[in-house]
DOTOR-855994 format. One record per atom (N, C-alpha, C): residue in one letter; x, y, z. Coordinates in steps of 0.05 Angstrom, whole numbers, padded with zeros to 5 digits, always signed. Each point is the difference from the previous one (the first is absolute). Example, Ala and Ser with C-alpha at 12.3 -4.5 7.8 and 13.67 -1.06 7.14 Angstrom:
<sites>
A+00264-00114+00156
A-00018+00024+00000
A+00018+00024+00000
S-00007+00021-00014
S+00016+00024+00001
S-00015+00022+00014
</sites>
This chain:
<sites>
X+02280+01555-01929
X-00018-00023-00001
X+00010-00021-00019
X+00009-00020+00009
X+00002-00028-00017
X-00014-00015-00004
X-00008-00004-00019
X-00018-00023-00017
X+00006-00024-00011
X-00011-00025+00016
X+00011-00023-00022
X-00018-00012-00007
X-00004-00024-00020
X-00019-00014-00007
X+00008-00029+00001
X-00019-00020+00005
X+00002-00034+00001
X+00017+00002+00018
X+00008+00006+00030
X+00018+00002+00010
X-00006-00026+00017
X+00022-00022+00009
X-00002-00026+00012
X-00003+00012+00035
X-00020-00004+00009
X-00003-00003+00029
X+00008-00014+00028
X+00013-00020-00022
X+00018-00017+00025
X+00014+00007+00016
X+00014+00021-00011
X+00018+00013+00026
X-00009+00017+00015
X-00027+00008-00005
X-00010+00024+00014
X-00022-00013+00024
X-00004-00028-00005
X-00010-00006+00028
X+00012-00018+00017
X+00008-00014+00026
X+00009-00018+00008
X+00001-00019-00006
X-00034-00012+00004
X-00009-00020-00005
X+00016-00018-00030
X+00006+00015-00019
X+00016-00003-00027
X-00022-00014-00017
X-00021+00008+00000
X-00022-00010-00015
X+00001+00014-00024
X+00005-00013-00030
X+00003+00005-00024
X-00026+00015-00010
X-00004+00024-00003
X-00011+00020-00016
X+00011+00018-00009
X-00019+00023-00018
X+00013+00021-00007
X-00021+00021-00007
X+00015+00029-00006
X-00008+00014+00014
X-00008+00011-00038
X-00027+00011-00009
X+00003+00022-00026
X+00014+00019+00002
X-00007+00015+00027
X+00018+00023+00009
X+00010+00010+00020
X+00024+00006+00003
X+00012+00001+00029
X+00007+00027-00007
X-00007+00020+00019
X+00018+00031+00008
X+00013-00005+00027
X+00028+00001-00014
X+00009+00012+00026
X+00005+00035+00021
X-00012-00005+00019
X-00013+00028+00012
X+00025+00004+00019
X+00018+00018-00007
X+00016+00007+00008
X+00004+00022+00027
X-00024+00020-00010
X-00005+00025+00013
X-00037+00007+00001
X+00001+00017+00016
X-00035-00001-00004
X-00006+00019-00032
X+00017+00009+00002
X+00009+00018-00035
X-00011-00025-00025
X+00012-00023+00010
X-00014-00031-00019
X-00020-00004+00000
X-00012+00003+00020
X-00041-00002+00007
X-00012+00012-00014
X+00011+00038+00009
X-00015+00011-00023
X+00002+00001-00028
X+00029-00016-00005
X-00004+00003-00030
X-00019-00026-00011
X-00001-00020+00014
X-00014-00025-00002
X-00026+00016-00003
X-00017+00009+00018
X-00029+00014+00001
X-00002+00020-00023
X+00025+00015-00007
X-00004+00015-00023
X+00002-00009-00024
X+00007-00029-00006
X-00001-00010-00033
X-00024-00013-00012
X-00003+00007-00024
X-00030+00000-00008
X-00005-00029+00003
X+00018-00017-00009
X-00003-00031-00009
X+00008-00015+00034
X+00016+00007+00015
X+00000-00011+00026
X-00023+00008+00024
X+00001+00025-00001
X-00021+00010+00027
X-00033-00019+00000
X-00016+00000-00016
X-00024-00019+00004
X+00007-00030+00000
X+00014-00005-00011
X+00016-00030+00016
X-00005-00006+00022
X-00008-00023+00021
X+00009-00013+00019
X+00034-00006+00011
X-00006+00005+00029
X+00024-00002+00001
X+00003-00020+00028
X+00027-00013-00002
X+00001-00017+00027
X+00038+00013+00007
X-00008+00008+00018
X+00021+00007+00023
X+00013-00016+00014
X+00028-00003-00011
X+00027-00023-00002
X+00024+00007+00017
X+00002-00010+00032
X+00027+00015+00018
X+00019-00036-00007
X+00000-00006+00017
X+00028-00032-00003
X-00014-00017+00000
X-00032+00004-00011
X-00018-00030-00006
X+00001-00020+00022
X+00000+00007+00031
X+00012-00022+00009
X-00031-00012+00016
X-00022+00021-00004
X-00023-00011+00009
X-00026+00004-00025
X+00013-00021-00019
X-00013+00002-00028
X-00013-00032-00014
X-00016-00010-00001
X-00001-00022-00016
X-00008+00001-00029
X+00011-00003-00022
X-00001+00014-00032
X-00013-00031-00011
X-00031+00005+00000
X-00008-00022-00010
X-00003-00005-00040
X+00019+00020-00006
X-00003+00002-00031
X+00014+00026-00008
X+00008+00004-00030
X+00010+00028-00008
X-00024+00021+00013
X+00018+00019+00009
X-00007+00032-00003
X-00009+00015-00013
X-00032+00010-00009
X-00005+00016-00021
X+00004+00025+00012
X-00013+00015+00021
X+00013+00020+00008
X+00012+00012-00003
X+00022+00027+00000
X+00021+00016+00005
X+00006-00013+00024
X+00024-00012+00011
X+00017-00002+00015
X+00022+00023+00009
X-00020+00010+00025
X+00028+00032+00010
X+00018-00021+00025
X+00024+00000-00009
X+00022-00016+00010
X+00010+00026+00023
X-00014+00003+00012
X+00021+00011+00025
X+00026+00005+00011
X+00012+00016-00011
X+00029+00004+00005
X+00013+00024+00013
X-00021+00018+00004
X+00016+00024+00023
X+00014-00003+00025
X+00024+00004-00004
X+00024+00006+00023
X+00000+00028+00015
X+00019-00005+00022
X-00002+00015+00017
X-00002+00000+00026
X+00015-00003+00014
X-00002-00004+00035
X+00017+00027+00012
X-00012+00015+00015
X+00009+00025+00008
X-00012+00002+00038
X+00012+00018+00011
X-00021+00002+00028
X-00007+00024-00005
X-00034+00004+00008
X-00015+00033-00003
X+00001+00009+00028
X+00001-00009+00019
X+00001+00018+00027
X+00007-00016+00017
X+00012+00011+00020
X+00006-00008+00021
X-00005+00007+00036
X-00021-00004+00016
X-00008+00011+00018
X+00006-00021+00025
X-00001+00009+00025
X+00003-00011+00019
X-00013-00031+00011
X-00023-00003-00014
X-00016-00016-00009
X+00001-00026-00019
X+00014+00018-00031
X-00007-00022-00017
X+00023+00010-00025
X+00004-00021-00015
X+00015+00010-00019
X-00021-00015-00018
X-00003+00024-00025
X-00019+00004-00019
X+00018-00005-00031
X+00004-00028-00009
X+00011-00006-00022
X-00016-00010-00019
X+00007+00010-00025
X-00007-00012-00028
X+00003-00012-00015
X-00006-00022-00017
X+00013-00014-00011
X-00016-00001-00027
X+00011-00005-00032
X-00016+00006-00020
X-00014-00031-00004
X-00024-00003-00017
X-00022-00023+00001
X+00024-00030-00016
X+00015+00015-00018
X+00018-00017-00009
X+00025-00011+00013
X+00000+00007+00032
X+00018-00006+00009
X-00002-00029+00018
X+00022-00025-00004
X-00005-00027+00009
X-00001-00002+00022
X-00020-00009+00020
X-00007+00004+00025
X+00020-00006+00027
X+00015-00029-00003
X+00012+00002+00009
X+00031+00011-00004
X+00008+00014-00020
X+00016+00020+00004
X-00008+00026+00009
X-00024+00003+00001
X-00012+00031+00011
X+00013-00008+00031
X-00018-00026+00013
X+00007-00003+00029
X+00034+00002+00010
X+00015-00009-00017
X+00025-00001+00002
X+00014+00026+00006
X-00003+00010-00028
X+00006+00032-00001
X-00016+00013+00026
X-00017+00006+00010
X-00017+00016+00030
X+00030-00017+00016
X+00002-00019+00003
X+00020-00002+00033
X+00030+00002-00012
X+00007+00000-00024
X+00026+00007-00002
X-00008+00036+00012
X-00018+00012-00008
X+00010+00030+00004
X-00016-00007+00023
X-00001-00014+00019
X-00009+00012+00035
X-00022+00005+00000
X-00023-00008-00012
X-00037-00002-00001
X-00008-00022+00007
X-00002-00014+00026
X-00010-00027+00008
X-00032+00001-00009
X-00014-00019-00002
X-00028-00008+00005
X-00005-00018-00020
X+00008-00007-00020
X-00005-00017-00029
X+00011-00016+00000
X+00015-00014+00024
X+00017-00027+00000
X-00012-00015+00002
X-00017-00013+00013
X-00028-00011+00001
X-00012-00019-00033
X+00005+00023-00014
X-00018-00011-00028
X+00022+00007-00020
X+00028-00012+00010
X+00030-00002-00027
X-00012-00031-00016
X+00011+00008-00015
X-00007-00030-00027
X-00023-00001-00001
X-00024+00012+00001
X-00013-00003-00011
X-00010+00004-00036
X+00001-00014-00013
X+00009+00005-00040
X-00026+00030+00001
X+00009+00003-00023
X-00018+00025-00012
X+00012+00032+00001
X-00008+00009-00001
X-00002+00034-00008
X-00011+00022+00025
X+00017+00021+00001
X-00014+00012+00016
X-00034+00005-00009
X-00004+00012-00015
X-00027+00006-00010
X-00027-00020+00001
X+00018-00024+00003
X-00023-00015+00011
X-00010-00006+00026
X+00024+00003+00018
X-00008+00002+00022
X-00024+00011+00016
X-00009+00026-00010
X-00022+00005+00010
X-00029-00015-00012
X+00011-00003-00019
X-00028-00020-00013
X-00016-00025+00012
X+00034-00021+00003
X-00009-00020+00022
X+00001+00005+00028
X+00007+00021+00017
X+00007+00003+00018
X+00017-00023+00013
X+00025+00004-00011
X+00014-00023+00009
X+00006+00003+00027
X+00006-00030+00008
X+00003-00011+00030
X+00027-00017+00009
X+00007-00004+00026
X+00011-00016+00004
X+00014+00007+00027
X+00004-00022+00016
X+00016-00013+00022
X-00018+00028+00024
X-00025+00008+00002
X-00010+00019+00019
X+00004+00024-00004
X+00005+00010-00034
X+00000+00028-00010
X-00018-00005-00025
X-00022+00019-00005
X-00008+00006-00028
X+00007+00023-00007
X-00013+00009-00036
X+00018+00033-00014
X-00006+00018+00031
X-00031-00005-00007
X-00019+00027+00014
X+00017+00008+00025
X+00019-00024+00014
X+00001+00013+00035
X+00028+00014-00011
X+00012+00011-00026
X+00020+00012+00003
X-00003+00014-00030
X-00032+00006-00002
X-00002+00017-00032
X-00008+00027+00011
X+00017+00022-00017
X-00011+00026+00006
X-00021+00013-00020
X+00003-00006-00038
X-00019+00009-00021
X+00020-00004-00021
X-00013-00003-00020
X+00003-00013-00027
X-00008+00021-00022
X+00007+00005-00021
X-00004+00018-00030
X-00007-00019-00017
X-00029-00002-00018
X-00004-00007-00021
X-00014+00020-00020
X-00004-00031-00030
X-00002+00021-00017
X-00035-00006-00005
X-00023+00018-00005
X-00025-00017-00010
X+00001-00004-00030
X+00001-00020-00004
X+00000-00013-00028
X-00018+00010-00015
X-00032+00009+00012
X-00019+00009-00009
X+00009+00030-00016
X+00010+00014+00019
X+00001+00030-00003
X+00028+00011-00002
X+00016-00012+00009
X+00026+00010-00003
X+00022+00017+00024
X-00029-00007+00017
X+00010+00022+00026
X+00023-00018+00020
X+00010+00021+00009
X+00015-00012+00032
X-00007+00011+00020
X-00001-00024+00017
X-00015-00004+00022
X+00009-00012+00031
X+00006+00012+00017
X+00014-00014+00026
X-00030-00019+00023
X+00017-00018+00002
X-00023-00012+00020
X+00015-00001+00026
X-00021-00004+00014
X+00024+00004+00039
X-00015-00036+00005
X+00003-00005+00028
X+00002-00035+00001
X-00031-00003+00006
X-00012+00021+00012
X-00035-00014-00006
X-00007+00014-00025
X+00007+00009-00017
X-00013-00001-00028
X+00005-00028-00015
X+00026-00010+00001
X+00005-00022-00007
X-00025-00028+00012
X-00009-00003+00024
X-00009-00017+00004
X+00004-00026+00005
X+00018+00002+00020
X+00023-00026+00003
X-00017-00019+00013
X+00004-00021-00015
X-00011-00022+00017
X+00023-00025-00005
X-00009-00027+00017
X+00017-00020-00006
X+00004-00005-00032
X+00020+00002-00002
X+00010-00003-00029
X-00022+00013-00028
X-00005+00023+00012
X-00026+00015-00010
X+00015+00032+00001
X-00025+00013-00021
X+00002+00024+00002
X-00018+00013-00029
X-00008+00031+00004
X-00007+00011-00020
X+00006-00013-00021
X+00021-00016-00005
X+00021+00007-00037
X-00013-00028-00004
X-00017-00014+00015
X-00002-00034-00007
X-00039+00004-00006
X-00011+00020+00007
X-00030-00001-00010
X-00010+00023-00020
X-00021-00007-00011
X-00003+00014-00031
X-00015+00019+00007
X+00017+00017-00013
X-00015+00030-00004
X-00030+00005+00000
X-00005+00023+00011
X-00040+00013+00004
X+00005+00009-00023
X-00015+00004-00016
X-00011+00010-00030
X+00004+00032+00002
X-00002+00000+00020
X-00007+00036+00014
X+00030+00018-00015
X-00009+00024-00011
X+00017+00017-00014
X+00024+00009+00017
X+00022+00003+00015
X+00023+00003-00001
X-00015+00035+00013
X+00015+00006+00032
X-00006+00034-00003
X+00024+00002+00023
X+00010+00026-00010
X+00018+00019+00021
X+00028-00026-00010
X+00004-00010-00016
X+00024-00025-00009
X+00001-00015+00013
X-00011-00007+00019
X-00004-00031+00000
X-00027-00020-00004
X+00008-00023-00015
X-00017-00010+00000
X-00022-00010+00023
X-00023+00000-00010
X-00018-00001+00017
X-00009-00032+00011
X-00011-00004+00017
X-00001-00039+00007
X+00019-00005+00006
X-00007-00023+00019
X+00015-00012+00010
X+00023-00024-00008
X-00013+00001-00037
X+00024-00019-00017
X+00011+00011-00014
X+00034-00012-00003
X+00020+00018-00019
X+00017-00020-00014
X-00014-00023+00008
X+00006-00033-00020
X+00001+00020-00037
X+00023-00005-00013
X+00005+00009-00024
X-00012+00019-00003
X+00001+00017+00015
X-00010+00031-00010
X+00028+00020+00013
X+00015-00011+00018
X+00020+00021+00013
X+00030-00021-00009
X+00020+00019+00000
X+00020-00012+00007
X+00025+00015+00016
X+00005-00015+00015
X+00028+00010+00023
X+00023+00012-00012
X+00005+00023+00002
X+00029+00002-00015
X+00028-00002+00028
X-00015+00019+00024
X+00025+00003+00024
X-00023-00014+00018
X+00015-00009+00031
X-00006+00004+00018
X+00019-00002+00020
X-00011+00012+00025
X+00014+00009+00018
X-00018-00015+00032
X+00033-00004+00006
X-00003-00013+00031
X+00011+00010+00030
X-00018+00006+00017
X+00003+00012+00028
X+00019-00034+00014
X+00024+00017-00003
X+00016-00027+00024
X-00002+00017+00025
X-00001-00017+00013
X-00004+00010+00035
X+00023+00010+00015
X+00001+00026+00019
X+00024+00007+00009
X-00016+00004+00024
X+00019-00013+00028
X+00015-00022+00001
X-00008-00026-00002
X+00026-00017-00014
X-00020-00025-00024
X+00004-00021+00028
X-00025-00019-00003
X+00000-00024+00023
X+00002-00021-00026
X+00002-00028+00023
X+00008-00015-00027
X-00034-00019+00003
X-00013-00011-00022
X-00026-00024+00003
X+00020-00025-00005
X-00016-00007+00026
X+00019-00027-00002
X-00032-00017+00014
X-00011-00005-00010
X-00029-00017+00006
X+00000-00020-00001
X+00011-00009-00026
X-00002-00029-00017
X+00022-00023+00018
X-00010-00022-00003
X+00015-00018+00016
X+00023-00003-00016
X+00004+00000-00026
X+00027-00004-00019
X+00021+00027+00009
X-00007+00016-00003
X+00010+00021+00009
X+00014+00003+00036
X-00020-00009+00019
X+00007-00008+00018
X+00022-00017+00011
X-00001-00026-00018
X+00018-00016+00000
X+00022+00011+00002
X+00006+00007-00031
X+00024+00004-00013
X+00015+00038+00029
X-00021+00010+00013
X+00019+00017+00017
X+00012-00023+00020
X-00018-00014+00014
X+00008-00023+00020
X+00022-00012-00006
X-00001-00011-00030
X+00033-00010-00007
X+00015+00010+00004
X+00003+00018-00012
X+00019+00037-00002
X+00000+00009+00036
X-00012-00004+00013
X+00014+00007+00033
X-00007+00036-00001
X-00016+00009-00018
X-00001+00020-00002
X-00026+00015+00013
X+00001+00025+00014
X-00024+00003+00012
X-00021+00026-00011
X+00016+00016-00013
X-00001+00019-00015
X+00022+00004-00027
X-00027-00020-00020
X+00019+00007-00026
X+00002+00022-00021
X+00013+00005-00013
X-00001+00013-00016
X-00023+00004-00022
X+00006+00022-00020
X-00020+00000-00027
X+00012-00019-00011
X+00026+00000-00007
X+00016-00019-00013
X-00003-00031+00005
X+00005-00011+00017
X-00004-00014+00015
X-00021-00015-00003
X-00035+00015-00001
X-00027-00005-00013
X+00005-00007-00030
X+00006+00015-00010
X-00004+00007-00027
X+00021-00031-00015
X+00026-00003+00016
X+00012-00033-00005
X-00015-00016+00002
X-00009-00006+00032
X-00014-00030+00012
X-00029+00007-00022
X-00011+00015-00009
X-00024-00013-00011
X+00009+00001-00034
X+00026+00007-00014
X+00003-00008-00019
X+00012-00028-00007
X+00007-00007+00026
X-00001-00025-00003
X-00013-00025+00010
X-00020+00011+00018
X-00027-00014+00002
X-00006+00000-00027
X-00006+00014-00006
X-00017+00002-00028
X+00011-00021-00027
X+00031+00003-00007
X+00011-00020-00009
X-00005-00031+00006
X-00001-00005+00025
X-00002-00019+00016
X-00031-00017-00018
X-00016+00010-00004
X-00028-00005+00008
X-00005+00005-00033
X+00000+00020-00016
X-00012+00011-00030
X+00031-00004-00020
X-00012-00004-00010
X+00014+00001-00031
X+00011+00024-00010
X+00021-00011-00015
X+00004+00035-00009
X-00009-00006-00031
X-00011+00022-00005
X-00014+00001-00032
X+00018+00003-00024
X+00029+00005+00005
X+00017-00004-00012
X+00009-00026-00010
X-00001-00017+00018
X+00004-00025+00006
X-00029-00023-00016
X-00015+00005+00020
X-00031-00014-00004
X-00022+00020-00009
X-00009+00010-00016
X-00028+00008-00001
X-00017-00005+00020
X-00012+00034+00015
X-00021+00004+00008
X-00010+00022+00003
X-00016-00002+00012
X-00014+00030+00001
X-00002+00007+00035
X+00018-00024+00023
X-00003+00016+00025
X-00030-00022+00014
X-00013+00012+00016
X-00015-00010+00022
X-00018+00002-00022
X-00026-00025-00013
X-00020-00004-00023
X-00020+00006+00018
X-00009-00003+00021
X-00020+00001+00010
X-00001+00019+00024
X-00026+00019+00010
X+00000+00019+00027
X-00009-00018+00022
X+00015+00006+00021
X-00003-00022+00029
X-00032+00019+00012
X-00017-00029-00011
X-00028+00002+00008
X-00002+00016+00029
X-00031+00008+00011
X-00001+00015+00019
X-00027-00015+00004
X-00015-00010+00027
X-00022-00005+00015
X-00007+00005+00016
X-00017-00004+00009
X-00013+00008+00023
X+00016-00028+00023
X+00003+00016+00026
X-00005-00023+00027
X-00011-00018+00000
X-00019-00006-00005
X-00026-00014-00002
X+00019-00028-00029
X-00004+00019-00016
X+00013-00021-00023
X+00028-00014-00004
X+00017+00017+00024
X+00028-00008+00005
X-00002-00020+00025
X-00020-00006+00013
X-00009-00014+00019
X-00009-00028-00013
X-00015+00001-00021
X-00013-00018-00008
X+00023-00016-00014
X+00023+00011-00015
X+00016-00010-00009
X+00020-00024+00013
X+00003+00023+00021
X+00023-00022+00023
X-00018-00014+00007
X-00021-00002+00005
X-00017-00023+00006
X+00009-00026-00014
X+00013+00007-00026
X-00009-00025-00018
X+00038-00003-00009
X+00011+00019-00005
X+00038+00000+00004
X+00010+00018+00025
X+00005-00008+00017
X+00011+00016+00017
X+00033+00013-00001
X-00001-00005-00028
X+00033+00005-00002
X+00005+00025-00020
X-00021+00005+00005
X-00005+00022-00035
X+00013+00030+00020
X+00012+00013-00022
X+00016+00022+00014
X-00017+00024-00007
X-00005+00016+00023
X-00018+00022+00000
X+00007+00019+00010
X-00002+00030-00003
X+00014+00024+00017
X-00030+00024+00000
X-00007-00001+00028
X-00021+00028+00004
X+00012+00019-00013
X-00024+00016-00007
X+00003+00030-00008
X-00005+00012+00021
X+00010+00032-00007
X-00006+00015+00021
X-00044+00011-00003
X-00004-00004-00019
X-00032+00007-00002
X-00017-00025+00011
X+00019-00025+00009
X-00021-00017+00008
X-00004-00023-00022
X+00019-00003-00026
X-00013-00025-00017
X+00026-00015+00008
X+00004-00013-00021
X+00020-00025+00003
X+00011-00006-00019
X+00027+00000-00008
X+00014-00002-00021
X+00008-00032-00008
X+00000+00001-00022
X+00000-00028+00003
X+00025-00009-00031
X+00021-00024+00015
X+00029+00002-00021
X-00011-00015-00021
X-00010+00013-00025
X-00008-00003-00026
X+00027-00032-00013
X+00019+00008+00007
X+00014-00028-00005
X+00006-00022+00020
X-00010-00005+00025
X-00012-00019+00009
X-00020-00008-00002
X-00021+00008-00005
X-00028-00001-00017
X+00012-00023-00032
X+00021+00014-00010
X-00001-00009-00028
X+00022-00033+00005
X+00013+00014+00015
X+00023-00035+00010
X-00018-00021+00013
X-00020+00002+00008
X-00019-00018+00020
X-00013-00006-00019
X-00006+00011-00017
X-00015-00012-00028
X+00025-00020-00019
X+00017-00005+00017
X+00023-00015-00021
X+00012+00007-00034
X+00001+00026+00001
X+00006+00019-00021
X+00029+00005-00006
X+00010-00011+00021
X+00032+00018+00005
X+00010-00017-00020
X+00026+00009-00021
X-00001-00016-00015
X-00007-00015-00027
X-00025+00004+00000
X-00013-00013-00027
X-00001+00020-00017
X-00012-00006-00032
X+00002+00015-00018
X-00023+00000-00018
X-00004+00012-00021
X-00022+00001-00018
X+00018+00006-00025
X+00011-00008-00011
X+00015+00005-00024
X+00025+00010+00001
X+00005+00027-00005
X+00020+00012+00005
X+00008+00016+00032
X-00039-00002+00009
X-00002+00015+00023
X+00005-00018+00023
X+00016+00012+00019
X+00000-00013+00022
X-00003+00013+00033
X-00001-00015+00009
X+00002+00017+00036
X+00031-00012+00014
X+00009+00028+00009
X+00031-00003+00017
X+00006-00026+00016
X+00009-00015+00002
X+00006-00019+00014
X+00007+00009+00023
X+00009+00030+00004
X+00012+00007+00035
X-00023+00021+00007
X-00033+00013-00017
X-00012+00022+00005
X-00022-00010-00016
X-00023-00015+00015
X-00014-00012-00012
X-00019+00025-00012
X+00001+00030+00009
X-00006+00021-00005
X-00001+00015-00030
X+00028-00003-00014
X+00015+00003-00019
X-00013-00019-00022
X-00006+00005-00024
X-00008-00009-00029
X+00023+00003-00016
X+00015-00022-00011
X+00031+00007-00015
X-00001-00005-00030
X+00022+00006-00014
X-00004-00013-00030
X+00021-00017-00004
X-00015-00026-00003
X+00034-00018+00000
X+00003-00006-00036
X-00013+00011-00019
X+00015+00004-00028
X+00018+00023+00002
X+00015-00002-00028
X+00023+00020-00001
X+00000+00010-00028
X+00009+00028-00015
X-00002+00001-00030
X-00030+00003-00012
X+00001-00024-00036
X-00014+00008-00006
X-00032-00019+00023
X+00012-00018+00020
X-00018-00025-00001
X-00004+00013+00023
X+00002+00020+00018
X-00006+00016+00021
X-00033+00000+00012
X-00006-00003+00025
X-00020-00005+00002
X-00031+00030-00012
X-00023-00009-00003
X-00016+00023-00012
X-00021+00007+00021
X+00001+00017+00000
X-00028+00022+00020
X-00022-00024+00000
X-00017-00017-00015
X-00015-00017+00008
X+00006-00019+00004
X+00027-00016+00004
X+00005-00011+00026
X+00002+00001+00020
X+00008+00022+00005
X+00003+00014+00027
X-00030-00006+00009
X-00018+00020-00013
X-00033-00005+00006
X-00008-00016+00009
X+00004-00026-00012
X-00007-00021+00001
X-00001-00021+00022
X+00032+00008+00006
X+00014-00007+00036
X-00019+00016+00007
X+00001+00026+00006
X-00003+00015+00016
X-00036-00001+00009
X-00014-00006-00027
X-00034-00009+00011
X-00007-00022+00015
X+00017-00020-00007
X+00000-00028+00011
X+00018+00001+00041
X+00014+00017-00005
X+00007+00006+00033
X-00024+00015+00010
X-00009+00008-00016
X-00018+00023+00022
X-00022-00012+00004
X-00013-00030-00018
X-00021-00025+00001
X+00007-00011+00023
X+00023-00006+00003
X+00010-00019+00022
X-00009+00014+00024
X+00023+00031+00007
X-00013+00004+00021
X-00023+00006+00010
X-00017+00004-00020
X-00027+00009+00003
X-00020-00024+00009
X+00012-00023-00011
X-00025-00020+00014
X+00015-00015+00023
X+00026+00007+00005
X+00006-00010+00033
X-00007+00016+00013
X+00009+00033-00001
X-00004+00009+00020
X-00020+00029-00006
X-00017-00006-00023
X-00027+00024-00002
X+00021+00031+00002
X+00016+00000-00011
X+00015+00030-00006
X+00006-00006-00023
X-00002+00024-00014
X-00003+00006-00026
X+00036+00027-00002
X+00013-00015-00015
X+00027+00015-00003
X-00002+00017-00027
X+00012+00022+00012
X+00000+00024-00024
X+00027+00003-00009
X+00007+00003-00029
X+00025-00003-00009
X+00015+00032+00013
X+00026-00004+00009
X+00012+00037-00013
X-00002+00003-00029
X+00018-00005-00006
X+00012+00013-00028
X-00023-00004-00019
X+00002+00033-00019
X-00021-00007-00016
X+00002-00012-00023
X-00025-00009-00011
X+00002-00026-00025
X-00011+00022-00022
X+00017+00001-00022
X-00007+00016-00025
X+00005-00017-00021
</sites>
């Protein structure tokens, strides 16, 4: 277990928003957890649970324990006619997890390459993209309860996957902990991910839904492409369109693409008929959270340090650098005033991703 103190936070989230941390452990092994839970002066501490910060807004220093997430490890646990059953540790960078699965011959995760962050968070947000989420290719996950010390496996309806949802995002039932796992349906700072493991599909088909994706086979003359193949054209869609956080500060897609009713997606085109919408399969209506925010004339402008992408009116960026770097309540600040806008054009109310601490 490593211990540091006043540790600078900038590099530990995208966004590069200047804070710092009282205490950072780095959790190497789940062997680190328990020694974290077993020290007299750390265990009753608060703690906030740290993978590549890349869906984080740091509105100020850290009083907390900061467990910096760093377990490695990518191995395959089985292999059946069906599915190949691979692992990858919570510390491991997401899109090198996806990389590594199709160098060794595991298609299904090409879909969601470049996306920033950590394996371990993945199941938290249930990450998404180009007509794959975790859930349609998660098999179960190992954490630790912070409360008690136990380990605990969850399978994909214990988790509770929803759009960019799940168990790990709502707060714990008060209710005592029995048979090791926690009880309720919230595990918001009470659990943390150390492994998880993903069912890739045998024999793998390719999702190719998305009209970007589409395109780019049509260019290519191709009729059946590869994993590889996927896993290129949408890393460089993605380039195309988002920032790299290396480059620009961010934290990724700021806002979840609203959901309505027929009725309310009706009433809309009534009044823009240009607004981009995609049915669900349950019957609501998805609706592109950054056309919503570009129709509001957002794309572009700024609030201080904070700004919105000029190519992803979606995206919230930091255009300071160093010590003059933009701060967590700028960001806010953009970010309340976009969600004013869309709310009195178009009566939807936008919910941020990333959480604000």
């Amino acid at each position: 277990m490593v211990v540091e103190k006043n540790v600078p936070l900038e590099p530990c989230n995208t966004f590069g928003i200047v804070a710092r941390a009282h205490t950072l452990v780095r959790v190497r092994s789940v062997e680190d957890l328990h020694a974290v839970l077993a020290d007299a002066q750390l265990a009753p501490l608060p703690k906030l649970v740290l993978g590549g910060g890349s869906n984080i807004v740091l509105t100020g220093d850290v009083r907390p324990v900061v467990l910096k997430m760093e377990i490695k490890g990518l191995r395959l646990v089985e292999a059946t006619d069906r599915a190949w059953i691979v692992e990858a540790g919570a510390g491991e960078v997401w899109h090198d997890t996806v990389a590594w699965t199709l160098a060794q011959g595991f298609a299904g995760l090409e879909n969601l390459a470049l996306i920033p962050g950590t394996v371990g968070a993945a199941p938290v947000q249930n990450i998404g993209a180009y007509g794959v989420e975790l859930q349609d290719r998660f098999e179960s996950l190992d954490a630790v309860d912070l409360a008690t010390g136990q380990c605990f496996t969850l399978d994909a309806a214990q988790c509770a996957f929803g759009y960019r949802d799940s168990v790990f995002k709502h707060a714990p039932s008060p209710s005592p902990a029995e048979g090791g796992l926690p009880r309720g349906m919230g595990l918001a700072g009470r659990a943390v991910i150390t492994h998880v493991r993903f069912r890739l599909p045998r024999p793998w088909k390719p999702v190719l839904g998305y009209l970007d994706l589409e395109r780019r086979r049509a260019e290519a003359g191709v009729d059946q492409p590869t994993a590889q193949q996927i896993f290129e054209w949408v890393c460089d869609i993605r380039r195309a369109k988002l920032p790299d956080p290396a480059v620009i500060g961010n934290a990724g897609s700021f806002f979840k693409n609203p959901t309505v009713t027929p009725e309310q997606c009706a009433d809309i085109i009534a009044r823009d008929p240009k607004i981009v919408h995609y049915p669900m399969p349950d019957g609501s209506i998805k609706l592109a959270a950054g056309w919503l925010i570009d129709a509001c004339g957002w794309k572009g402008k700024s609030v201080g340090k904070a700004g919105v992408y000029e190519k992803q009116a979606l995206v919230l960026v930091n255009r300071g650098q160093g010590a003059s770097s933009v701060t967590g309540g700028e960001v806010m600040t953009l970010a309340r005033a976009i969600q004013t806008s869309v709310y009195e054009r178009f009566g939807i109310r936008l919910e941020p991703e990333p959480v604000v601490w």
